[in-house]
N, C-alpha and C positions, 0 to 999 in steps of 0.2 A: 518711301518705297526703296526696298533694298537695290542694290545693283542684281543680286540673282533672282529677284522676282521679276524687275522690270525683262530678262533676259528672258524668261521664262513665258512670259506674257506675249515676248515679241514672237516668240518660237512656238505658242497656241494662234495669234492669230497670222503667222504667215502662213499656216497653216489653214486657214479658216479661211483666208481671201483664194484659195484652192476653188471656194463652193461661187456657185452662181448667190446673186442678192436676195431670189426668191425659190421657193421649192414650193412643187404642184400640191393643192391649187393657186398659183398666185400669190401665197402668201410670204408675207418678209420673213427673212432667213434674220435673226435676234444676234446671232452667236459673236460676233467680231464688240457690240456695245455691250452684251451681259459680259463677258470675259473683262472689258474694264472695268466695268459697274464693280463686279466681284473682285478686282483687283483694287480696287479705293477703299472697299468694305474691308480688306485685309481677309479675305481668300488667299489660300497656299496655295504656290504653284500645282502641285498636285490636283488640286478641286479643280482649277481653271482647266488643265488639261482633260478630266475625268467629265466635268461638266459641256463641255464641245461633244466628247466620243459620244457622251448618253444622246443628247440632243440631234446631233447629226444621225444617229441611227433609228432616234425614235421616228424624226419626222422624216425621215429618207433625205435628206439632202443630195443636193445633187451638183454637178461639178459647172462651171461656168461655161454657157454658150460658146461654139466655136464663133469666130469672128465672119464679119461677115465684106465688109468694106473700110477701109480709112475712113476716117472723117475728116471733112475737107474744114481745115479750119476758117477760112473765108467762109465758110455756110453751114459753122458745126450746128448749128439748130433746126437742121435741115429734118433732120428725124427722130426730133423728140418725141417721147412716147412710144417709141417703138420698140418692144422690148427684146427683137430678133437682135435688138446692135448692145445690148448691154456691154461684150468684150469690144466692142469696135470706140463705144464711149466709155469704158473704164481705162483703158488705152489712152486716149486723149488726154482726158485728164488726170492725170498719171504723169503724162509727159508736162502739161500745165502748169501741174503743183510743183513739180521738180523743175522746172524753169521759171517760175515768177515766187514759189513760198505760198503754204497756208494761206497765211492775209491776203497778198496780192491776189492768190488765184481766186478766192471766195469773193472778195471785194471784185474783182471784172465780172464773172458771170452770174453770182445770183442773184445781181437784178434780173436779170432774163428769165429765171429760172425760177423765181420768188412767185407769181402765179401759179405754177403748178406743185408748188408742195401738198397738195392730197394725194399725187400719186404713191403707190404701196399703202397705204393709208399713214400717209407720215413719215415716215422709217427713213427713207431717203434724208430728211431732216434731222431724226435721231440719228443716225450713222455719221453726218456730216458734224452734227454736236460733238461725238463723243471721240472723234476725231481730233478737232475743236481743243478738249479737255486734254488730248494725250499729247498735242502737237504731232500727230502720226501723217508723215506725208503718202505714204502711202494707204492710207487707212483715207484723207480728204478724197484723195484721188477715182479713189473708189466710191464715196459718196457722192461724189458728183456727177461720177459715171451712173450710179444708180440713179440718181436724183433724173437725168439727162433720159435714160431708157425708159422706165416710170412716169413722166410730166406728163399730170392729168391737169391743166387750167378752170379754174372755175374762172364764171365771167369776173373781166375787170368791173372797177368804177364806173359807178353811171352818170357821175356828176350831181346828183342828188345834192340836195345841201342837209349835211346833218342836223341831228335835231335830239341827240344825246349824248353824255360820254360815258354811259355804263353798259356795261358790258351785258352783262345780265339781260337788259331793254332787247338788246339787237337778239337771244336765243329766243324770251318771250313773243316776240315778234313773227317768229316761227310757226306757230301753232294759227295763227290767219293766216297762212302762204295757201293760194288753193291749189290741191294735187299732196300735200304734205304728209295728210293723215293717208293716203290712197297707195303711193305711189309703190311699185313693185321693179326690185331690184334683179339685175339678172343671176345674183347666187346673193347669200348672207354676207359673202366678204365686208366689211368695213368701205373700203375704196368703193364698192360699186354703188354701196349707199349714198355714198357722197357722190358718186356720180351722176345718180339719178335725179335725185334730189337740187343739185347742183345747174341740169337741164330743165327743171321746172322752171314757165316765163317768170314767174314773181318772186322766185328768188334773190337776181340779180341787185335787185336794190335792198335787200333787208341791211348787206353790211354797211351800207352808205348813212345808215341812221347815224353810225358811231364815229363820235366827234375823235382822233388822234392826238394826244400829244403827251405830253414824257411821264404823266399817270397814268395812262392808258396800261403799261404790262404789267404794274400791282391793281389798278381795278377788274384786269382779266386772270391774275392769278388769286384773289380773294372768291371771283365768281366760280372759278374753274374748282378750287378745292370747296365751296358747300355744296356744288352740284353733286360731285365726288363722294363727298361725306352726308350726302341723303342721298344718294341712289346705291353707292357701294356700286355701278354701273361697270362694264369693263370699255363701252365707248368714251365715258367720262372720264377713266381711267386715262387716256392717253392725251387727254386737254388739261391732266395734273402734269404728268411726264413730258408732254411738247412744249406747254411752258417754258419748263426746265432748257429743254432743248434749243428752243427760239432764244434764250437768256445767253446761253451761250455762243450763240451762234451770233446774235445783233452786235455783238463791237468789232465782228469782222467787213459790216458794210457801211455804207456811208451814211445810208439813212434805214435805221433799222424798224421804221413804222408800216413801210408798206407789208415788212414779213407779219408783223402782227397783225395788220388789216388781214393779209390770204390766212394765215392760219385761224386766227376767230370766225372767220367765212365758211373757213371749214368744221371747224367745232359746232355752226349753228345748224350747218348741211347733216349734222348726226343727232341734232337733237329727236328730230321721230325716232329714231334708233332708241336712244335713250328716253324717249317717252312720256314726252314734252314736258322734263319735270318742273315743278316748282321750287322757287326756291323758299329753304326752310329762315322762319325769322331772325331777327338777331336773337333771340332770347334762344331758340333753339337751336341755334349752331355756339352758344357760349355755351350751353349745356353739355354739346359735344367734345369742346376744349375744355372740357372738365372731367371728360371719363375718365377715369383711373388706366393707364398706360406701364407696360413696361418701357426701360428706358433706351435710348440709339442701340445699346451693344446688344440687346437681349432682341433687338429688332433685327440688327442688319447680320446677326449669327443664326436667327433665322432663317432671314432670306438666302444666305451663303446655303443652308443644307437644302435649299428649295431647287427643282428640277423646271420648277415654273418660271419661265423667262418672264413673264409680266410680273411678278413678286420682286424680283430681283431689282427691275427698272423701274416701280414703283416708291419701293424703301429707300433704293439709293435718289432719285429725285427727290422724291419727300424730305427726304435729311438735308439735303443739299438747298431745298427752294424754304427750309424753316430756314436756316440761317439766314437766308436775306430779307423775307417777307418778317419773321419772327411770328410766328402764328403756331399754337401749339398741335393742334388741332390736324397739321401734318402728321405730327407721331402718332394722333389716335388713328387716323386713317391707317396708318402704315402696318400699326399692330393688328388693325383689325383684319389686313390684308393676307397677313401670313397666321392667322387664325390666334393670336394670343391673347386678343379678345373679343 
């Protein structure tokens, strides 16, 4: 990255941490992770800036909450979930990050805070990844804050003693939960899905089926991309991209299995969403990693002219989670995502 890009990049999103995390209804504000995404794809300063102004006027953005109290840090968790304090908890940590660094501050509090990553449906995690990725302290600061206004807790552990370690078992699982097939959200949001779904009694134990340990985030990112690649789903969409995001995010805590335990929690909480799918055989997902594909540059210069924030944070995770998994079958997804095939 050149030095006038990085300059440029920092001069769009100081610009962009202006906006509150979310704009009405509720939903994540993208703008501060696609302006990276686009900046690793090799987007010119120009697009980064062009791509904020579209976005922020298509969907009204809007400017961050006035503040409302300090937070007392003896008792900052005092009002988590509240999203009237977003400036009072972006603030905080803010001060946080600038006094302990990235690592230190993520490694103190997201155990606490590792629970409620379905708040915004995710995004608080994304934001904190792509932070993560930039080393941006003022960019962690903000995700924590958002992650802190947002914390929606699904229940912990029940103690159950597991009884598998694939991933796949615990979404299947899902479709016996009773209230699953029924349950009614109070808007389509993403989050409220998981919310509801989330307060159903029998869900608390589905993720205790799955046994943890250091295969567990390549058996949950083999699951996450066939789900992906036979639904083409846009809830499944974001258990290919939170992967990514959780990958990034686990070597800044000490023990990075509980984040994958909440987030697979949450991935199964969206299964009704996604519509209990099945998953397609080996024979039929080798047939997938066989489609004829354009290649990364002819993918992620599409994504760059794309206005669509999900395209954008697609392609660049897919790119990024083939290199470590090595699995082709990311690219056909990605191409198929921005329509090239």
């Amino acid at each position: 990255m050149t030095t006038e890009t990085a300059v440029s990049l920092d001069f769009v999103l100081d610009k962009a941490r202006r906006d509150s995390v979310e704009f009405p209804y509720l939903l994540a504000n993208h703008v501060p992770m696609v302006l990276i995404a686009l900046d690793r794809m090799g987007a010119s300063p120009e697009r980064l800036d062009e791509w904020y102004t579209t976005y922020r006027r298509t969907n009204k953005l809007v400017v961050a909450p006035p503040p409302v109290a300090r937070i007392d840090p003896a008792h900052w968790d005092a009002a988590l979930g509240d999203r009237t304090r977003e400036t009072d908890y972006r603030h905080y940590f803010n001060g946080e990050v600038e006094r302990l660094g990235v690592d230190a501050a993520i490694r103190q509090y997201l155990p606490r805070l590792t629970q409620g990553v379905a708040g915004s449906a995710l995004h608080p995690l994304m934001r904190l990844a792509y932070a993560v990725l930039k080393n941006d302290q003022k960019e962690a600061g903000t995700a924590l804050g958002y992650w802190a206004a947002c914390h929606l807790p699904l229940p912990g552990p029940t103690g159950r003693a597991p009884e598998t370690d694939d991933p796949a078992a615990v979404l299947a699982a899902m479709d016996g939960v009773p209230g699953a097939h029924g349950y009614k959200p109070e808007t389509d949001l993403l989050w409220h899905n998981i919310r509801e779904v989330g307060a159903l009694p029998d869900f608390a134990p589905i993720i205790d089926r799955l046994r943890l340990d250091a295969e567990t985030p390549k058996r949950m990112a083999q699951t996450a991309l066939a789900v992906f690649a036979a639904t083409m789903d846009f809830s499944a969409l974001h258990a290919v991209t939170g992967l990514h995001w959780v990958r990034l995010v686990a070597p800044h805590v000490d023990d990075p299995l509980p984040l994958y335990r909440a987030f697979w929690q949450v991935i199964a909480a969206l299964v009704p969403k996604i519509g209990f799918p099945a998953l397609p055989s080996a024979e039929a997902l080798q047939a997938m990693r066989e489609t004829p594909a354009p290649d990364w540059a002819e993918i992620r210069a599409a994504a760059i002219t794309s206005n669509d924030e999900h395209d954008v944070s697609l392609v660049f995770s897919a790119s990024q989670e083939e290199l470590v998994w090595h699995d082709p079958l990311y690219r056909v997804v990605a191409a198929r995502r921005v329509r090239l095939i």
